[in-house]
N, C-alpha and C positions, 0 to 999 in steps of 0.2 A: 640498404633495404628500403624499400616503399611502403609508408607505413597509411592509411586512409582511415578516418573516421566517417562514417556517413549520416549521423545524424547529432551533430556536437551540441547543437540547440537542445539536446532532450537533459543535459547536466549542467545545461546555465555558461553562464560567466565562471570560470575556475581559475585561480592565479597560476594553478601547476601543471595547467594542459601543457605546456610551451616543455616539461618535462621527458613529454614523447617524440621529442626532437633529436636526441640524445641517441636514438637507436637507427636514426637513418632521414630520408627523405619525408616527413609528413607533411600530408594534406586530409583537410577537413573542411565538410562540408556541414551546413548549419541543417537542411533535410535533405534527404534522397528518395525522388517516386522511384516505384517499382522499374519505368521505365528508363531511369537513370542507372541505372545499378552497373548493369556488366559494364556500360560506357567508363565508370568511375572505379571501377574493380577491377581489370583485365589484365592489369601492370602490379597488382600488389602484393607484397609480400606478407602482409600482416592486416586485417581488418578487422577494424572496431565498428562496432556495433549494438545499438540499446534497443530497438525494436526492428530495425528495417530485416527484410529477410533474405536466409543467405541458404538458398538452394541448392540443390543439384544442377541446375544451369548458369548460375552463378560459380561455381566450385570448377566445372568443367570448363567454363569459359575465363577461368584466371590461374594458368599453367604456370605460377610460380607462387603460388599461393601456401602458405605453409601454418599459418597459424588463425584465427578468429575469435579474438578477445570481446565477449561478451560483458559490456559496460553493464552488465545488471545480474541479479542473480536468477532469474527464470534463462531457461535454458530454449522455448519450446518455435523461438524464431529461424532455427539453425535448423539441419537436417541433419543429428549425430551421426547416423548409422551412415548415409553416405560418406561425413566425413570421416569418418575412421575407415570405411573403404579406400581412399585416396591418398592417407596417410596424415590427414589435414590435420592438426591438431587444435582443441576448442577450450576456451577457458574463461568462467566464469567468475563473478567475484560475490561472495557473502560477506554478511556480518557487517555491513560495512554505517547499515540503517538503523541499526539495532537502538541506540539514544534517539535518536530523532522520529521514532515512529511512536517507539514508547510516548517520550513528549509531546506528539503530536493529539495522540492517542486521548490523554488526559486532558489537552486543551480543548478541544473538540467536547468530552465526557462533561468538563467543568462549566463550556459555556452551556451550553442547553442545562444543565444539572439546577445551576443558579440563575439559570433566565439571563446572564449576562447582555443579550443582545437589547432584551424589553426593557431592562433598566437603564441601560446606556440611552435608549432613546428617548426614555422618559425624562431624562433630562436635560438631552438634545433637543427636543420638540417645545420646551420651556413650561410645560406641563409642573414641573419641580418648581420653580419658581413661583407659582400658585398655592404650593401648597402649605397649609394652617400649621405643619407640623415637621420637624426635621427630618423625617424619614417616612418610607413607600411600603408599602406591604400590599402591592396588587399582583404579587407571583409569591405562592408560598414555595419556597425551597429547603430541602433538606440538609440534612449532613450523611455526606459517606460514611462516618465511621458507624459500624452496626451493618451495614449493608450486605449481603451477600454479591460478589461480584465473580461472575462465571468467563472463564477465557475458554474459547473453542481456536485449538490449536496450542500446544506450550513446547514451542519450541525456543531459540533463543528469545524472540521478541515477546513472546507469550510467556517468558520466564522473568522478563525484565518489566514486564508491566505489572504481575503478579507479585513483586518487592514492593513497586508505589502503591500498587491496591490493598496490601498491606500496612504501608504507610501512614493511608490515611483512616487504617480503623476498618479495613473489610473482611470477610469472612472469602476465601478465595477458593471457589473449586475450579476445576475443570474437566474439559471433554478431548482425549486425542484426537484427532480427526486419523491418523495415521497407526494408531495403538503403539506406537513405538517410545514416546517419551510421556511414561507412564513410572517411573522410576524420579518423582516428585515429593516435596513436602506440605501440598494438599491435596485435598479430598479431589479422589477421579472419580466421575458420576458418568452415566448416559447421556447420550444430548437431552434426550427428554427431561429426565431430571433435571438438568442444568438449564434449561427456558424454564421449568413451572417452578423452582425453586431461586433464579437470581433476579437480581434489582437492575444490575447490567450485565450487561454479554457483551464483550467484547471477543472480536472475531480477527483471528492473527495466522490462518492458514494458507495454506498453497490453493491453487485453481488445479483441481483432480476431477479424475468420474466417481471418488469417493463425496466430493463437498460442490459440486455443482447441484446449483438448486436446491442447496442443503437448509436455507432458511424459505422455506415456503410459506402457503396461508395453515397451512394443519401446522406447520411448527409455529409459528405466530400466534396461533391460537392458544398455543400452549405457555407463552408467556403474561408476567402481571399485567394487568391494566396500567402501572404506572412505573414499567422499565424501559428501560433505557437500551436501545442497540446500537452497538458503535463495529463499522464493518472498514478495517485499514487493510483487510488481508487482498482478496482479487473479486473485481464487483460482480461476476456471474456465481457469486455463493449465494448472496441476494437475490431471491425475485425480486424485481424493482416493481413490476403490475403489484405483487401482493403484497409488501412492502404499501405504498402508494394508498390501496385498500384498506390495512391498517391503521394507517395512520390517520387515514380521513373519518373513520368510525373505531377511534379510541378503541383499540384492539391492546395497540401501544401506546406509550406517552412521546415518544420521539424516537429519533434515530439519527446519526453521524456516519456520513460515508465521505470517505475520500478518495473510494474508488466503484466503477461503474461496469453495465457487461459492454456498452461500446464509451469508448474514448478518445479525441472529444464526447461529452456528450450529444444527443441528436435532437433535434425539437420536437420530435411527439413522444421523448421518454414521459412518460407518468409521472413521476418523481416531479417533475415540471406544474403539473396542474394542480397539486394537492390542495383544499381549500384552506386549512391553515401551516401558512409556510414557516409559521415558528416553531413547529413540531421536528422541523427537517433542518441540518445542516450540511449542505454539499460542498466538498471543496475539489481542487482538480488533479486529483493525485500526486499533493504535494509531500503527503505525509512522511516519506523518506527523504525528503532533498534538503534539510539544512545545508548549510555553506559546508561546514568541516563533515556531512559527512557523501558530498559532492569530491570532495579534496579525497578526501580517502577513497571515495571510488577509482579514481583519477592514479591513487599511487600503487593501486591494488592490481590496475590495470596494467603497468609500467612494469610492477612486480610478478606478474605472469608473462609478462615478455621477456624477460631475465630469465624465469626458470625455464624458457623451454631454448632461448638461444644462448645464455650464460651460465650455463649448467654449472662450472667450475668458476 
């Protein structure tokens, strides 16, 4: 078989890609433009894929085409319905980020929470070294425990965040975005409710036409003056304009994303200009990628190759 990955650059350095050798002839390429595609598809039997898109003229123009192992859990780069016309078979892998977004989640919450970055630099900048007294108190910070900490989305990752928020002493509700995993051991509120009543909100959903645009400036407005929003889920749930607006006139006290509505980001996103940039911390949606759970993507993928050509 011919097996092609087309975008291997999006899961890093992996020690266990060389795994996918094992089932046949593979080649991988680090990106693939659009106008690359059918040239690097047309012979293959098996294609992986983490964002590049794999259409109906992509599918028609690779007649020996039988599987498309999607390196990620969002599904919405493929064209199902053609391919289950053509008999293509598609397969996706979960769970695989579940620790590491969690983790990410909380490092992101902790540094803004405790000012981490102000006091690092307070005694990077040699500011510290001046001072008459052994310790700083120019960012007052709290403690989580007491806190109320609101998750929008409890599905596995919004389950696993909700044990640390626990943890560390919080009061934990939350909002389904999908009404389906409501069979929980805390309090399920409104979205309403859960902006005017939490400390943080963390956001752990899918990108739907239920949660698009779902933190706007009326929902904003409805949160404390000194919460915290932390968004790992898909960055079009965020307005980033209203977001941006918030942030600049203390609506909120900060906010944590690690994902955005275009990515890369662009240079006249908002989010960009804000005038205090210690309120914001953006990172480049790395939130899932730890090492080990890059490997697991990796063997997850290998294992949906097996079940559809190794059945027995």
């Amino acid at each position: 078989m011919k097996i092609v990955f087309l975008d291997k650059s999006t899961v890093g350095n992996v020690s266990n890609i060389s795994k996918l050798e094992q089932f046949g002839e593979f080649t991988s390429y680090e990106t693939t433009n659009p106008k690359e595609i059918l040239q690097r598809t047309r012979q293959a039997d098996i294609i992986i894929t983490n964002k590049v898109v794999i259409d109906k003229k992509v599918m028609d123009a690779s007649p020996s085409l039988k599987l498309i192992c999607i390196a990620a859990t969002g599904m919405n780069n493929v064209d199902l319905d053609y391919a289950a016309r053509k008999g293509i078979q598609v397969r996706n892998v979960s769970g695989y980020s579940t620790f590491s977004v969690t983790q990410f989640t909380f490092s992101m919450l902790l540094s803004l929470f405790n000012y981490i970055p102000y006091y690092d630099n307070y005694v990077k900048s040699g500011q510290y070294e001046e001072s008459p007294i052994f310790t700083h108190h120019g960012r007052e910070y709290k403690e989580l425990k007491g806190k109320t900490f609101g998750i929008i989305g409890m599905g596995t990752i919004g389950q696993s965040v909700a044990k640390i928020a626990e943890a560390f002493g919080c009061t934990v509700i939350y909002y389904s975005t999908s009404g389906k995993n409501i069979d929980q051991p805390y309090k399920n509120v409104s979205l309403e409710t859960l902006l005017k009543d939490s400390d943080i909100v963390s956001i752990h959903a899918p990108l739907n036409d239920a949660t698009f645009n779902l933190i706007n400036m009326k929902r904003l407005k409805l949160m404390k003056s000194d919460a915290i929003l932390i968004n790992v889920g898909r960055g079009n749930i965020v307005n980033e304009k209203d977001l941006a607006y918030a942030l600049d006139h203390n609506i909120i006290a900060a906010a944590g994303l690690d994902v955005l509505s275009n990515e890369p980001i662009k240079s006249d996103n908002p989010l960009l200009k804000i005038k205090n940039k210690g309120r914001l911390l953006v990172t480049p949606h790395i939130a899932w990628a730890s090492l080990e759970a890059r490997e697991l993507l990796i063997d997850r993928v290998c294992e949906n190759i097996k079940t559809v050509f190794y059945k027995n």
